[in-house]
MARRO-181157 format. One record per residue (C-alpha): residue number from 1; residue in three letters; x negated, y, z negated. Coordinates in Angstrom, 3 decimals, always signed. Layout:
<recs>
(NUM,ALA,(X,Y,Z)),
...
</recs>
This chain:
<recs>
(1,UNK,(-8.494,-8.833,+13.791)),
(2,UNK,(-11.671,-6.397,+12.478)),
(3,UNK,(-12.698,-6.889,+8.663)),
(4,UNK,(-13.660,-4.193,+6.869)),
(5,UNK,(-16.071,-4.403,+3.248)),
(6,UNK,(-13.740,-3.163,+0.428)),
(7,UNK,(-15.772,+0.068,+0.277)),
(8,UNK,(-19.156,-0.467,-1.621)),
(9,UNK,(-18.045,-3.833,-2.512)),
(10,UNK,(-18.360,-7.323,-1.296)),
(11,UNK,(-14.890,-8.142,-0.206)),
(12,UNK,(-13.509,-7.926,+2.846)),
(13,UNK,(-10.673,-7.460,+4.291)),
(14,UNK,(-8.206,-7.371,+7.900)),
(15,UNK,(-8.013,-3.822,+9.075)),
(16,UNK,(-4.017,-4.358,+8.609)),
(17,UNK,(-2.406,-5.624,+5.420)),
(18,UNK,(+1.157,-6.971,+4.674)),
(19,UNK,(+3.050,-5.720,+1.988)),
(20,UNK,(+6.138,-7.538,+0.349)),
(21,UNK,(+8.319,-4.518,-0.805)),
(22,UNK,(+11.029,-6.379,+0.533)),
(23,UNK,(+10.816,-9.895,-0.384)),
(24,UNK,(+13.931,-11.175,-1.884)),
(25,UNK,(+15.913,-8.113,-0.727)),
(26,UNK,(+15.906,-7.226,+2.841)),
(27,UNK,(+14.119,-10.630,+3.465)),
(28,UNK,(+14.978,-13.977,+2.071)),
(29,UNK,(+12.710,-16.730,+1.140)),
(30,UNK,(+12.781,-18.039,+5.141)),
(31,UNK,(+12.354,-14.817,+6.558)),
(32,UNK,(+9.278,-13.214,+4.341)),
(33,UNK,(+7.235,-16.574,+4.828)),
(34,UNK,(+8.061,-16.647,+8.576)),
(35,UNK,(+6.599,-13.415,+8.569)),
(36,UNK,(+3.687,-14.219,+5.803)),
(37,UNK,(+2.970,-17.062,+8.493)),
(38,UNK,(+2.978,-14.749,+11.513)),
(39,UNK,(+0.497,-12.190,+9.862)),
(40,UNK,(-1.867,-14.739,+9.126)),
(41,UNK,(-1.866,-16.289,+12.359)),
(42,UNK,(-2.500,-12.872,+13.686)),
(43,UNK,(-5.854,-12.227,+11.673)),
(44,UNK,(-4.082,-10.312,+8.874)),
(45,UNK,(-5.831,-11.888,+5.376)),
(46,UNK,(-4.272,-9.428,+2.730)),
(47,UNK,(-1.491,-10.019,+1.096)),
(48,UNK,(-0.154,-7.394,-1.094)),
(49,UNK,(+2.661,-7.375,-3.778)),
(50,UNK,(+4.007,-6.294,-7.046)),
(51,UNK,(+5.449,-7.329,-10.799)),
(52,UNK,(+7.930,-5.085,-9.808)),
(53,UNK,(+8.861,-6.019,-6.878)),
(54,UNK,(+11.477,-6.551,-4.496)),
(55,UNK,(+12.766,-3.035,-4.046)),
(56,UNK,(+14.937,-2.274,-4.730)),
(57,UNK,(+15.863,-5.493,-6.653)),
(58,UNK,(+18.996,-5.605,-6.001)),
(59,UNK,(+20.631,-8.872,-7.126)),
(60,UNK,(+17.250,-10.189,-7.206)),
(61,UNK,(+14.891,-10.007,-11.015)),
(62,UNK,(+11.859,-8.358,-10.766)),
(63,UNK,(+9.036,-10.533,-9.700)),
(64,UNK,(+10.499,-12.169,-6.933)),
(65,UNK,(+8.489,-11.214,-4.514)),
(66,UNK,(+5.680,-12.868,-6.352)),
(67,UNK,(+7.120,-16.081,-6.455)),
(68,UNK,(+7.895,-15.902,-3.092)),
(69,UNK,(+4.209,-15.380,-2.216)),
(70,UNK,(+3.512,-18.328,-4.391)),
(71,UNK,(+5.596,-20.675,-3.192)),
(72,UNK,(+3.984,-19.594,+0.458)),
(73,UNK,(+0.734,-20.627,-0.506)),
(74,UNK,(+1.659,-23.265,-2.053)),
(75,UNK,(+2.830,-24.794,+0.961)),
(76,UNK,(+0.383,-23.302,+3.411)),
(77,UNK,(-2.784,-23.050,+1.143)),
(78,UNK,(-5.509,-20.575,+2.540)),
(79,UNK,(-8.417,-19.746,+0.453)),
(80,UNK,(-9.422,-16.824,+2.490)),
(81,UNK,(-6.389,-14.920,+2.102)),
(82,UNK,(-6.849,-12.240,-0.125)),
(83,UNK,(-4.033,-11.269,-2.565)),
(84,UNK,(-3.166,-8.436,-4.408)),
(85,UNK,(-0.417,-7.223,-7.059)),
(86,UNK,(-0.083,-4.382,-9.569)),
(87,UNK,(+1.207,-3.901,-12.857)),
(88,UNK,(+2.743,-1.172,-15.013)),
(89,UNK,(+6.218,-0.319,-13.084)),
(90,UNK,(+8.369,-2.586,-14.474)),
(91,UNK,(+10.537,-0.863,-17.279)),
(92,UNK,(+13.179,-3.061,-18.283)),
(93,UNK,(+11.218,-6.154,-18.680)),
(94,UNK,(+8.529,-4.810,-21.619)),
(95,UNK,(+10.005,-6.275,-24.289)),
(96,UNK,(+9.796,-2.645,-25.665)),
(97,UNK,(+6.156,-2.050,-24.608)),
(98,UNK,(+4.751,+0.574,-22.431)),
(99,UNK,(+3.547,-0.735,-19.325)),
(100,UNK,(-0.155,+0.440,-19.903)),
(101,UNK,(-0.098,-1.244,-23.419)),
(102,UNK,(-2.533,-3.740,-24.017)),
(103,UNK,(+0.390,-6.247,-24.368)),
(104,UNK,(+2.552,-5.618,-21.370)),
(105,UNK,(-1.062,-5.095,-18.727)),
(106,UNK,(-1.962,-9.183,-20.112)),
(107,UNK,(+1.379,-10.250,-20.387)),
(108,UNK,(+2.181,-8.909,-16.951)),
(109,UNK,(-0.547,-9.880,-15.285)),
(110,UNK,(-0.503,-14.115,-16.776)),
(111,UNK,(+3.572,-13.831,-15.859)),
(112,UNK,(+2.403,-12.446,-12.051)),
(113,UNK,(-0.246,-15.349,-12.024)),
(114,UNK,(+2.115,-18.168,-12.760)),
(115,UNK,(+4.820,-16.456,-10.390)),
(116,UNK,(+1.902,-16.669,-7.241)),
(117,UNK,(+0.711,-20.228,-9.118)),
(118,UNK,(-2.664,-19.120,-8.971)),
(119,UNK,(-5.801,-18.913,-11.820)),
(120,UNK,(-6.637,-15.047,-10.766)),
(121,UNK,(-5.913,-12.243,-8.399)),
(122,UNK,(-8.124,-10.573,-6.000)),
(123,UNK,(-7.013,-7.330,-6.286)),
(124,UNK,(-5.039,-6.105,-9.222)),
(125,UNK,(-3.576,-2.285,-9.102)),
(126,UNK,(-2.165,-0.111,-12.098)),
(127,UNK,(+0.421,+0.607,-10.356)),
(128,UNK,(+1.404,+4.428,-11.323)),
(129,UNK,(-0.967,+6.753,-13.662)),
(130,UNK,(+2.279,+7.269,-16.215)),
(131,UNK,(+1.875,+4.423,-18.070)),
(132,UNK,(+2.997,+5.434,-21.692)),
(133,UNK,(-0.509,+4.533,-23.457)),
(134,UNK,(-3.735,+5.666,-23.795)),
(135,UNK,(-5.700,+5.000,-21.330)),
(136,UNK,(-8.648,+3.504,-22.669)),
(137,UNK,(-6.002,+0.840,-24.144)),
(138,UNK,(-5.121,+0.880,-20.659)),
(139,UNK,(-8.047,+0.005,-19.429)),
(140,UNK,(-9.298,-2.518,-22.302)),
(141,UNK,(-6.502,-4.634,-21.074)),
(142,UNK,(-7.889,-4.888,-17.419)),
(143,UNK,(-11.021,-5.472,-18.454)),
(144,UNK,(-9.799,-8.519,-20.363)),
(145,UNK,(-8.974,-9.905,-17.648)),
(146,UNK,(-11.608,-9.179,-15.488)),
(147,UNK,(-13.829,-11.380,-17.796)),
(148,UNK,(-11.394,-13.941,-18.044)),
(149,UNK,(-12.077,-14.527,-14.132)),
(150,UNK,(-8.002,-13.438,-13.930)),
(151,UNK,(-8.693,-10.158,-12.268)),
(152,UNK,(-12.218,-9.642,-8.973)),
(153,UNK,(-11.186,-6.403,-8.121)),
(154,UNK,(-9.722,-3.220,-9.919)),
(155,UNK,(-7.585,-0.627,-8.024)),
(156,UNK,(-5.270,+2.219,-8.573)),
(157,UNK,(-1.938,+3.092,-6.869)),
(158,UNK,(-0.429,+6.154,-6.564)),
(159,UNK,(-3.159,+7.854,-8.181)),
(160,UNK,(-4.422,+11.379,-7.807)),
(161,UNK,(-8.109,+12.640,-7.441)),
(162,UNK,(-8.352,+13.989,-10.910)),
(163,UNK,(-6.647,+11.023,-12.506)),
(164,UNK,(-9.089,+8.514,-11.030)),
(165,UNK,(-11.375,+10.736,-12.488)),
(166,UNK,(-10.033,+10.365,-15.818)),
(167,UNK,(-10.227,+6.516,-15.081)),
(168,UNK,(-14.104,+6.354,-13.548)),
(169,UNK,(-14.617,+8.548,-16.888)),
(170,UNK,(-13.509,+5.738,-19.692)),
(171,UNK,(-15.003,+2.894,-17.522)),
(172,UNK,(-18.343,+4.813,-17.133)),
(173,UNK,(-18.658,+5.297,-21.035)),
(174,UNK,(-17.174,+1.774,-21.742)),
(175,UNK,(-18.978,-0.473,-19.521)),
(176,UNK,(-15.666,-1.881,-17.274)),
(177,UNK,(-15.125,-3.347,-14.491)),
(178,UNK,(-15.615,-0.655,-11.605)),
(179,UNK,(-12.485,+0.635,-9.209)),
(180,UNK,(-13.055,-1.410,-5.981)),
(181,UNK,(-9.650,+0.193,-4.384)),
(182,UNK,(-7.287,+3.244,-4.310)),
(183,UNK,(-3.574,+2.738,-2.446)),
(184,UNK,(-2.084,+5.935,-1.712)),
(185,UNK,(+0.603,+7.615,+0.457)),
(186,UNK,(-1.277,+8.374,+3.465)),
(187,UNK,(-0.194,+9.346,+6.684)),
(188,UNK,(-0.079,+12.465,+9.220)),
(189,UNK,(+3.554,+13.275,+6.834)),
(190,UNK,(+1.801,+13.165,+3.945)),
(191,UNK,(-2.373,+14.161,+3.837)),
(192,UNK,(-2.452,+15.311,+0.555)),
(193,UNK,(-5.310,+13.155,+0.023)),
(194,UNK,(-7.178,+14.483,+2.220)),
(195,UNK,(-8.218,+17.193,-0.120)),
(196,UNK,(-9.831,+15.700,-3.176)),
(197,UNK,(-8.776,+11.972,-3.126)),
(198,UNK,(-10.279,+10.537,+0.075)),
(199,UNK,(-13.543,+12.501,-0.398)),
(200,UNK,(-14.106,+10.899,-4.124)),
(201,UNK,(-13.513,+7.489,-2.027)),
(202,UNK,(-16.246,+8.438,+0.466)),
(203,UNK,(-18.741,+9.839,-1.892)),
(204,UNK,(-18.185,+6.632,-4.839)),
(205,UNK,(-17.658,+3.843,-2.391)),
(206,UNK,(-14.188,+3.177,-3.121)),
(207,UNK,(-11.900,+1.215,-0.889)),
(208,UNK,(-8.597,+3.073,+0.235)),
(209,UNK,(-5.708,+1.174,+1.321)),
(210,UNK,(-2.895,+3.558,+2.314)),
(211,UNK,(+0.571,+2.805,+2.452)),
(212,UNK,(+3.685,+4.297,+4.613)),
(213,UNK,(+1.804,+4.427,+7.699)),
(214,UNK,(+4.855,+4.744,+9.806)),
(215,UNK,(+6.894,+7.384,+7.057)),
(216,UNK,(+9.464,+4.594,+6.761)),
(217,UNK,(+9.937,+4.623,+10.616)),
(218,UNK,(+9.998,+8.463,+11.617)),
(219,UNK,(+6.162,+8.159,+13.072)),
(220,UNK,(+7.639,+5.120,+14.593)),
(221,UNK,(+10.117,+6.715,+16.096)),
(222,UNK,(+13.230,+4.795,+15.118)),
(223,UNK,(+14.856,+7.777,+14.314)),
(224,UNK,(+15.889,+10.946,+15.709)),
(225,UNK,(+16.941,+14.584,+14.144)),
(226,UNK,(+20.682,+14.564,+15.175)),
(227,UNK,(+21.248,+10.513,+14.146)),
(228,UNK,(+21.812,+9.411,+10.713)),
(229,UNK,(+19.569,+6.354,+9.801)),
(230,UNK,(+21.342,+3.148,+8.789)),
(231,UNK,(+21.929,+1.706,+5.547)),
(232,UNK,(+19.438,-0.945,+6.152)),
(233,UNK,(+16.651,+1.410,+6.789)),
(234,UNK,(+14.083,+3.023,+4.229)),
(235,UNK,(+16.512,+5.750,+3.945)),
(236,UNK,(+19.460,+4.269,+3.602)),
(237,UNK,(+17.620,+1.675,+0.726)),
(238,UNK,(+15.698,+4.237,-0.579)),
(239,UNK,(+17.697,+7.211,-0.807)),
(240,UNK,(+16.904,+10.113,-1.715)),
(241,UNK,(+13.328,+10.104,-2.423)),
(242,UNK,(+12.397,+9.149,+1.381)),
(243,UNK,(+14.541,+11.995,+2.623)),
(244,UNK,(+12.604,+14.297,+0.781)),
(245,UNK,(+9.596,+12.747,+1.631)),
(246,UNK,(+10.247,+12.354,+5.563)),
(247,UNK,(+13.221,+14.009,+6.907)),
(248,UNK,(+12.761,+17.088,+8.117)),
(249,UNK,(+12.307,+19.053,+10.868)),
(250,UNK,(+9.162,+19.561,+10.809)),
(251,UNK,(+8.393,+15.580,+10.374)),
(252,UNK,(+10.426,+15.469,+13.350)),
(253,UNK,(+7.992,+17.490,+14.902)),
(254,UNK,(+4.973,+15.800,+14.018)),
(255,UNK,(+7.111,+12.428,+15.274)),
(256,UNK,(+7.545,+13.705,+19.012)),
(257,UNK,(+3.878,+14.778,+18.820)),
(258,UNK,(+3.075,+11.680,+17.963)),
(259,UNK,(+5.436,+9.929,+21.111)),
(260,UNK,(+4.033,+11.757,+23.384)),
(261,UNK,(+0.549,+10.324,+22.568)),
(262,UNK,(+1.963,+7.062,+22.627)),
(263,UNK,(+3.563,+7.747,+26.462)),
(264,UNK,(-0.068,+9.279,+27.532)),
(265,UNK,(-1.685,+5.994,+26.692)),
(266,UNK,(+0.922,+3.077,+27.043)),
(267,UNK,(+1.098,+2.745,+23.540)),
(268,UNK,(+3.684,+2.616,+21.165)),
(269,UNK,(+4.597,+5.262,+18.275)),
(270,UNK,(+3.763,+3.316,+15.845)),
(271,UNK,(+0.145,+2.089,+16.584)),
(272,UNK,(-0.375,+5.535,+17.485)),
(273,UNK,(+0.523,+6.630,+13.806)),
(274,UNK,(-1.831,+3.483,+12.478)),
(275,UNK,(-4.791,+4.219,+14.841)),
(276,UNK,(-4.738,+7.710,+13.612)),
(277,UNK,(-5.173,+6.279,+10.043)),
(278,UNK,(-7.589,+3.217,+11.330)),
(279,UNK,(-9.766,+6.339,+12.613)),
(280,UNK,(-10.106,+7.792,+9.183)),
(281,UNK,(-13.550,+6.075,+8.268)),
(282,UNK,(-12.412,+5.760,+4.118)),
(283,UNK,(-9.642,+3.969,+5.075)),
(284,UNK,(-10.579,+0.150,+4.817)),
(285,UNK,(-7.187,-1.727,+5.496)),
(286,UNK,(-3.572,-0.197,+6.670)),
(287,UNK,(-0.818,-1.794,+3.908)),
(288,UNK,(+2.525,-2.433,+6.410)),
(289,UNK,(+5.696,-3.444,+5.431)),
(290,UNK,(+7.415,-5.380,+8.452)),
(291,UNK,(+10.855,-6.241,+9.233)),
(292,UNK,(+10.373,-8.904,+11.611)),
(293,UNK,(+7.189,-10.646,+14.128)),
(294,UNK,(+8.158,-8.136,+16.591)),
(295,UNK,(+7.036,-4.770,+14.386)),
(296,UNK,(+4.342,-6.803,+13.366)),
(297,UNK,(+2.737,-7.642,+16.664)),
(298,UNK,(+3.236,-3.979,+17.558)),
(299,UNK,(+1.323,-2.565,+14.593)),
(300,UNK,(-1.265,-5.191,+15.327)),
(301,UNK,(-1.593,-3.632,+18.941)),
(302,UNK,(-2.675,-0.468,+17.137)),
(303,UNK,(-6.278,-2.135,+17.638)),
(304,UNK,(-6.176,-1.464,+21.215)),
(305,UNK,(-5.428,+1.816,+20.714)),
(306,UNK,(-7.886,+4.509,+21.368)),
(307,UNK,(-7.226,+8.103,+20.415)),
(308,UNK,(-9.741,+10.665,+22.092)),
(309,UNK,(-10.672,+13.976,+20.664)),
(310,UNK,(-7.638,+15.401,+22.207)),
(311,UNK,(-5.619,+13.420,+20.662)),
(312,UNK,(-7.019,+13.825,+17.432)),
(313,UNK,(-7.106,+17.433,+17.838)),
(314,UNK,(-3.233,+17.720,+19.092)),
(315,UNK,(-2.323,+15.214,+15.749)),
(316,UNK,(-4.222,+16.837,+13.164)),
(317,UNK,(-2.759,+20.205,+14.259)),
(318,UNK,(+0.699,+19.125,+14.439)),
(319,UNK,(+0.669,+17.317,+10.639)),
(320,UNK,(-0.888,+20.385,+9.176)),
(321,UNK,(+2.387,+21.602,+7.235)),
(322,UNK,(+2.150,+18.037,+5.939)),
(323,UNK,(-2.047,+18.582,+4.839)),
(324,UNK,(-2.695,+20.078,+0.870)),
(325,UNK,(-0.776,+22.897,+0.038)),
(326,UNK,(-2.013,+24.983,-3.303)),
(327,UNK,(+0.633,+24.009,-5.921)),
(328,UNK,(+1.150,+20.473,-4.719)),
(329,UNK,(+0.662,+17.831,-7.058)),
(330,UNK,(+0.633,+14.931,-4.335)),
</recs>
């Protein structure tokens, strides 16, 4: 698999990522480091996670995930595989901080190192701008770490333009640690970023790591408008909030746009949806969440994949409902 430099910076990174949403929930212990073992095999070198995660937790605490990625490398050490987790989610576990405090962004961070039994992380996301604290106290914390050697890269998830703005503002007057990354919800049902986000990336050198690539399986298509998706799907596990976000006709429309790419060229839905984003030249790595070897080796295949100007031209046109509408906040 390609690399790609973490923007202006000296990391680099697989062109597809793994994410670990579903670590201790959908997937036990066996299953996410079969498929921790499979992506690595398979060129993929980024690992990414969360303090908060599996979700939904289920019976499982928060931080599972974690310690499932830990105990992974602890068996199977690789020094070139690049990991990631975020802080500032969690609500239940503050001991009546807010998650941007000073004290939950260190605490959080140490508990997320001994969970992965490492002495730093490679990448280390704020996880959501509402944190409940300023955000110079915010950012004091990070940068405690960074010179620790506990924290190499700063990112943001979930972010908007004009609140990494507000970020790049306190670190520019304060002397922190730069933002290396920015991991948004990017795909053709959801180009928000497009407007402002993606260009601040392109003009400051910041890595951008999307995530959804396949709208929880519509651009996939797994799903069609007359079925109802099962309980084990991103619908069924996430409710509400990826109704709203995917179903609809007019995702549905984008989705058999997006087929009938993938029957013109002998590829699959899927890899059509992440060549489209691979094609975006901001986008340095594509963040996947996989069920099983299977969806993995398909998304993988998205690197054969080659989308001419037609193709381009039919996709953009299709997703436009889903491009920046005035009023939108993301």
């Amino acid at each position: 698999m390609d690399t790609a430099p973490l923007g202006r910076f000296g990391l680099r990174v697989g062109r597809i990522a793994i994410g670990t949403a579903t670590f201790g929930s959908k997937h036990d212990v066996d299953q996410s480091m079969r498929l921790l073992d499979a992506a690595v095999d398979r060129g993929v070198n980024l690992v990414d996670t969360s303090d908060n995660y599996p979700m939904p937790p289920l019976s499982q605490p928060v931080g599972t995930a974690e310690s499932i990625v830990g105990r992974w490398l602890d068996r199977r050490p690789r020094p070139d595989v690049v990991v990631a987790s975020k802080c500032g989610h969690v609500t239940s576990a503050t001991g009546g901080a807010a998650t941007g405090s000073r004290k939950y962004v260190i605490e959080s961070c140490e508990a997320s190192l001994r969970r992965l039994g490492r002495d730093h992380v490679d990448i280390y996301y704020l996880h959501r701008p509402d944190l409940g604290a300023p955000m110079d106290e915010t950012l004091a914390a990070v940068d405690v770490l960074h010179r620790q050697g506990k924290v190499h890269y700063f990112g943001l998830s979930n972010f908007s333009a004009w609140q990494v703005a507000v970020v790049l503002q306190e670190i520019a007057g304060r002397g922190y640690m730069p933002v290396a990354a920015l991991e948004p919800r990017f795909n053709l049902l959801a180009r928000n970023p497009e407007r402002d986000l993606l260009p601040l990336a392109t003009a400051l050198g910041i890595g951008v790591i999307p995530y959804n690539p396949v709208a929880a399986g519509v651009l996939a298509g797994r799903f069609t408008r007359d079925a109802a998706a099962g309980p084990a799907s991103r619908f069924g596990i996430g409710g509400q909030t990826y109704r709203d976000r995917y179903w609809s006709d007019a995702a549905f429309t984008v989705a058999d746009a997006v087929g009938r790419v993938a029957d013109a060229l002998g590829a699959s839905p899927a890899q059509v949806a992440v060549a489209w984003l691979l094609r975006q030249d901001v986008v340095t790595s594509v963040l996947a969440g996989v069920s099983s070897v299977e969806q993995l080796d398909d998304l993988v295949g998205a690197f054969g994949v080659h989308l001419e100007d037609e193709h381009l031209s039919l996709l953009d046109t299709v997703s436009e409902p889903f491009a920046y509408k005035a009023g939108d906040v993301r």
